[in-house]
N, C-alpha and C positions, 0 to 999 in steps of 0.2 A: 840226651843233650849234654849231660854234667862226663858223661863218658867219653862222651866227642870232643869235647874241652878240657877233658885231666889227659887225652892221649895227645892232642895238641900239646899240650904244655909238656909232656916228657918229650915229647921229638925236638921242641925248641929251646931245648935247654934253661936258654938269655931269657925264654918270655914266660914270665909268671902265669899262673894258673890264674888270677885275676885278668891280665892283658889277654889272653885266649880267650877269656868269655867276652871281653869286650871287640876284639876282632871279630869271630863271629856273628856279636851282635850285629856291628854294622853291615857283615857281607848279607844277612837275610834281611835286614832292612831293604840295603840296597837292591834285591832282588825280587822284596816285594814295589819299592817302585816302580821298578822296568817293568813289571807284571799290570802293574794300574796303570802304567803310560801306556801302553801298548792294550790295556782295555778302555783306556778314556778315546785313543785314537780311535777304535773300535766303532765306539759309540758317535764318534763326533763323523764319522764315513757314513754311521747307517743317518743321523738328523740330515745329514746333507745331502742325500740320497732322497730320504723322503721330500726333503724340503724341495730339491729341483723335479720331482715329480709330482707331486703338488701343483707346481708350477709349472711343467709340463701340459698337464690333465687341463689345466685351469685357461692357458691359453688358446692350447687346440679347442674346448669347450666356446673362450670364445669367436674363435674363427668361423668353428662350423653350427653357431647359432642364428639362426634365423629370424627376421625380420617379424616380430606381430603385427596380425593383420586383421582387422575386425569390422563383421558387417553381419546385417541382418535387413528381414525384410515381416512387414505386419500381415498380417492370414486375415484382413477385413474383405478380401473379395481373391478369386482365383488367378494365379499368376499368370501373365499375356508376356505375348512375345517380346514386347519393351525390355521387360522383366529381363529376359533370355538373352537378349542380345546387348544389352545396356551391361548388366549383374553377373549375373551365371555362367558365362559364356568365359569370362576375364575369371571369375573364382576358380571353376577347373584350371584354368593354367596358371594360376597364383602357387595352387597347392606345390607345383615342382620347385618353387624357390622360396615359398614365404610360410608361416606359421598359423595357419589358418584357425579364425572361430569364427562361425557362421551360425546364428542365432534366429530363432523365429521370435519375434519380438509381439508376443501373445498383450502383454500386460499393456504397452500402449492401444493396441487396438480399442482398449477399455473406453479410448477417451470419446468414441461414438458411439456408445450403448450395443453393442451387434448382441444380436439373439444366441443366445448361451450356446444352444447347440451345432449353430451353424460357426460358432469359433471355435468349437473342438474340433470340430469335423475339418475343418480351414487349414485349425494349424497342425493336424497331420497330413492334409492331403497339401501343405509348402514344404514340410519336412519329406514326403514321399518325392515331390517335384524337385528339391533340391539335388536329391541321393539321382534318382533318373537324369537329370541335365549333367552328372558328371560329379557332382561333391563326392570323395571319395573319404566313407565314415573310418577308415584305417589311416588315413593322412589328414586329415581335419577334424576339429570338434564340433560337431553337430547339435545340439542341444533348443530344447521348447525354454524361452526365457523363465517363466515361473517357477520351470524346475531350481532354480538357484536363487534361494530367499536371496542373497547376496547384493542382488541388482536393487530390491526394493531400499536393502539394511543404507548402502551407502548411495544412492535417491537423498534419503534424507537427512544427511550427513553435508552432503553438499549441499541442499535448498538453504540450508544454515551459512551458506559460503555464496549463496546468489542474492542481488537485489531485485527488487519488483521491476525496477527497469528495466534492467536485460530480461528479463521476459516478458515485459509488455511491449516491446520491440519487434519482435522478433514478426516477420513475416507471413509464416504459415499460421503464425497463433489469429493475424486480424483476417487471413483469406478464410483460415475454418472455419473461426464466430459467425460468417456473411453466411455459411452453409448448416450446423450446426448449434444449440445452442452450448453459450460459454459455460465451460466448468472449470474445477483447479484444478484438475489432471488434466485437459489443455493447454492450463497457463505452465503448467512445471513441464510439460511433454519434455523439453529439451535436456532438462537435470536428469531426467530420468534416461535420455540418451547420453547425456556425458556420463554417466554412472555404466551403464551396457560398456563403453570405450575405455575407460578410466578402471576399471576394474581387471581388466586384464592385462593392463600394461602396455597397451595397443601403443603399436609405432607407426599405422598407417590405418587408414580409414578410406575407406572409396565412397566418394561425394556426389554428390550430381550438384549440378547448379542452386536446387531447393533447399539442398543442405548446409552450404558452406556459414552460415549463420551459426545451426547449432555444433558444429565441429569449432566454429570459431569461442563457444562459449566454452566447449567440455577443455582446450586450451589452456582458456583463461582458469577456468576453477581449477585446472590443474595447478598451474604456476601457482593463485593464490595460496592453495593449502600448501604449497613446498617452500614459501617465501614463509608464511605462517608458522609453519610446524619445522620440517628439514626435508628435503627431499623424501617424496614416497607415491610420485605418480610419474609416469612416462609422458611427456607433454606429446601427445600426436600428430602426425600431420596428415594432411589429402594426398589421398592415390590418385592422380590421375592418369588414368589407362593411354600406353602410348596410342593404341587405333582401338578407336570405338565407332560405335553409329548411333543416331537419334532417333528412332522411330516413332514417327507422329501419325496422330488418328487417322482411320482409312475415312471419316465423313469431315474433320476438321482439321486440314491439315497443315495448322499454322499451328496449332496446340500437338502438346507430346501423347502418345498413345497412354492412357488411362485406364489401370484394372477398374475401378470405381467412378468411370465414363456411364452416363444414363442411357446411354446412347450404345447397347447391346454391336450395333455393325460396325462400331468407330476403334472395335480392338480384338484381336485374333488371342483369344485364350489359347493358354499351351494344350490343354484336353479340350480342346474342339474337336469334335469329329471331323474327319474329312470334307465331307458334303458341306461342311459348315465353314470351312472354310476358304471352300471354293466360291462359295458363294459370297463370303463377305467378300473376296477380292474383285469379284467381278460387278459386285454393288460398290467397291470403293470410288469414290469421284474423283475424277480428274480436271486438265485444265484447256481452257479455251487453243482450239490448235490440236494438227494432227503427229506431227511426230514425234517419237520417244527420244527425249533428250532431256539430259539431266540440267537443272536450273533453279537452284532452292529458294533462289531471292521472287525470279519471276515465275515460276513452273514448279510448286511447292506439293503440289498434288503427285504428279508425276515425278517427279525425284525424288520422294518420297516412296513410291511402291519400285522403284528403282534403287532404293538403298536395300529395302526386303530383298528385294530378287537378287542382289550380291552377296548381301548375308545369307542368303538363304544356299546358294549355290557357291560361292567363294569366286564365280568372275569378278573382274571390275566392270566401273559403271562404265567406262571405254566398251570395254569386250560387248556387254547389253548395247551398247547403244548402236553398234556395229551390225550385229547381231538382229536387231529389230529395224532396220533401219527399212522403211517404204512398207512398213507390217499395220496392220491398225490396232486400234486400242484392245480391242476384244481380242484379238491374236497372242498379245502381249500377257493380256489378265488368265487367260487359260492357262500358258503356260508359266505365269508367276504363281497360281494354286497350285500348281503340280508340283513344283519344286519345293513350296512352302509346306504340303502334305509328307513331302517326299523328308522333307527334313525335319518335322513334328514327330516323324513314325517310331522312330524307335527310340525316342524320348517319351512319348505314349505308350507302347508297347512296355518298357520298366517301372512305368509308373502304377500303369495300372494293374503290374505283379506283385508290385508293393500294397498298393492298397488294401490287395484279396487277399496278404500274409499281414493282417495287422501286427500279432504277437512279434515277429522278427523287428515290425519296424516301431513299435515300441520298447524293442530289447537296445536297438542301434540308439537311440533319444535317450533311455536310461544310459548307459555306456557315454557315449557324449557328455549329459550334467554329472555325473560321477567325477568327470575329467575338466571339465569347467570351476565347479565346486572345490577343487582341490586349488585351484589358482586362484578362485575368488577370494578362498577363507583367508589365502596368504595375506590378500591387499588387507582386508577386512580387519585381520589382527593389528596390523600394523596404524591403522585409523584409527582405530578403537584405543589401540592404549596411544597414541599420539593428541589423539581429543579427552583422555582422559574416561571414558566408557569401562566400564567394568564387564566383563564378558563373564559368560554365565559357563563354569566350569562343571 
């Protein structure tokens, strides 16, 4: 450097050996700015890069996110075609557009005492029913509610968030007690289903008419705890399925078909045997009058085993009525068994390959609450330290 600055200063005569070192000072100064502009540019191309990709990632993420969707059903008696044609039916083709979790809801069943072994047995042979009607355990989370303490932990987090009112309201709590004697897993049953909903984040719920009470609760204690604390539930609303059917009992058919009907002929289990239910259909009752036409107000019998026969086969109730039209009742009942048999069979046939492969299908239930659990724990933290709860690390 001092070399490079005394040969400067002989070549410029005029310019001092002092003024040489200070020119060069400033041209490596200068040179190192150009060098940090040109690396701050650098830097400021790669944050803004990442920054719009970021934001890229983050908007496609939410474009191609999918609606939650949450539903279950309790293993206190074996699932009937109601079940199948009301539920199951809409779940399989939920799975192409929505975010599916589909729970066997073990821990309510508690609230009627059922014999310990016949709810194990139960609530794997609705987890086998489910996977055979179509749930498919690679595109939905399948899981036995128990397996996710989770359901119980925030239960009672919200009973802390309900009054005794809204649950001594509620409908089903005063039709059970007439059947049942009363207990407080009864009176909470509904907390305990906004908790199954509220837990996942659930955008949509599929209701039936019996239900819209406690959808309309798990709502409410949503909104309270976010007006409460700050947002940290997804308020839900009702699925209601654009084309469904109603299937009512084959002996009372003003009432809806009944897994836990006393009345063994009044409902077509999905593992019925055949012979079984040929025969329930042809002991179903009908109504005063010979021809098959459909009439739900006055002819509730018969439009009624005319809604199975559409479901069952996909005509409409035109095409049947066409179809059967100067035929008599017994003509009609034979071949509404055949069709119901015909459309049972290979919903039977994978169920009952599930059954015989217990280890698989409690491989598929573990995999499922592994994948539940991981979305509960999220809600769970965030209640936890929002109520102030110290988690046990």
């Amino acid at each position: 450097m001092e070399a490079e600055i005394h040969a400067a200063a002989v070549q410029r005569g005029a310019e001092t050996e002092h003024e040489a070192k200070d020119r060069m000072l400033r041209a490596t100064s200068r040179s190192g700015l150009l060098q940090g502009s040109i690396f701050s540019s650098k830097i400021c191309i790669f944050v803004v890069s990442i920054t719009l990709f970021r934001y890229t990632t983050m908007s496609e993420q939410q474009q191609t996110r999918r609606p939650v969707i949450f539903s279950g059903m309790q293993p206190t008696h074996t699932l009937m075609l109601g079940n199948y044609v009301g539920a199951l039916k809409n779940w399989v083709v939920l799975q192409e557009t929505h975010d599916c979790i589909f729970c066997i809801v073990n821990l309510h069943a508690l609230t009627i005492s059922p014999v310990p072994a016949e709810l194990r047995r139960r609530s794997l042979d609705a987890a086998a029913m489910y996977i055979a009607s179509g749930i498919d355990p690679e595109r939905s989370t399948i899981f036995i509610q128990s397996h996710v303490p989770e359901h119980s932990q925030l239960t009672w987090v919200l009973n802390c968030f309900t009054s005794m009112g809204e649950c001594s309201k509620m409908t089903q709590f005063k039709e059970k007690t007439e059947r049942h004697s009363a207990n407080v897993g009864l009176f909470t049953y509904p907390v305990l289903m906004a908790a199954d909903i509220l837990l996942y984040q659930a955008d949509l719920v599929p209701v039936g008419a019996d239900q819209k009470q406690h959808l309309e609760l798990a709502r409410n204690l949503a909104e309270r705890f976010n007006n409460r604390h700050s947002p940290t539930f997804t308020v839900p609303d009702p699925y209601i399925p654009k084309v469904g059917a109603r299937i009512m009992s084959l002996q009372e058919p003003t009432k809806k078909m009944s897994k836990s009907d006393e009345n063994a002929k009044a409902t077509i289990y999905l593992d019925d045997a055949p012979d079984v239910v040929r025969n329930k259909l042809k002991r179903a009752v009908t109504d005063s009058g010979t021809d098959i036409r459909f009439n739900a107000e006055e002819r509730p019998a018969i439009s009624n085993l005319l809604t199975i026969f559409s479901v069952a086969t996909g005509e409409t109730i035109q095409q049947l009525e066409e179809r059967f039209a100067g035929k008599t009742y017994a003509d009609f009942k034979t071949e509404l068994g055949e069709a119901v048999v015909e459309q049972l069979r290979p919903i039977q046939e994978r169920y009952h390959a599930l059954r015989q492969d217990e280890d698989t299908l409690k491989a598929i239930l573990a995999r499922g609450a592994e994948a539940a659990r991981r979305r509960a724990r999220k809600t769970m933290q965030k209640v936890y330290k929002k109520t102030g709860i110290i988690e046990f690390e």
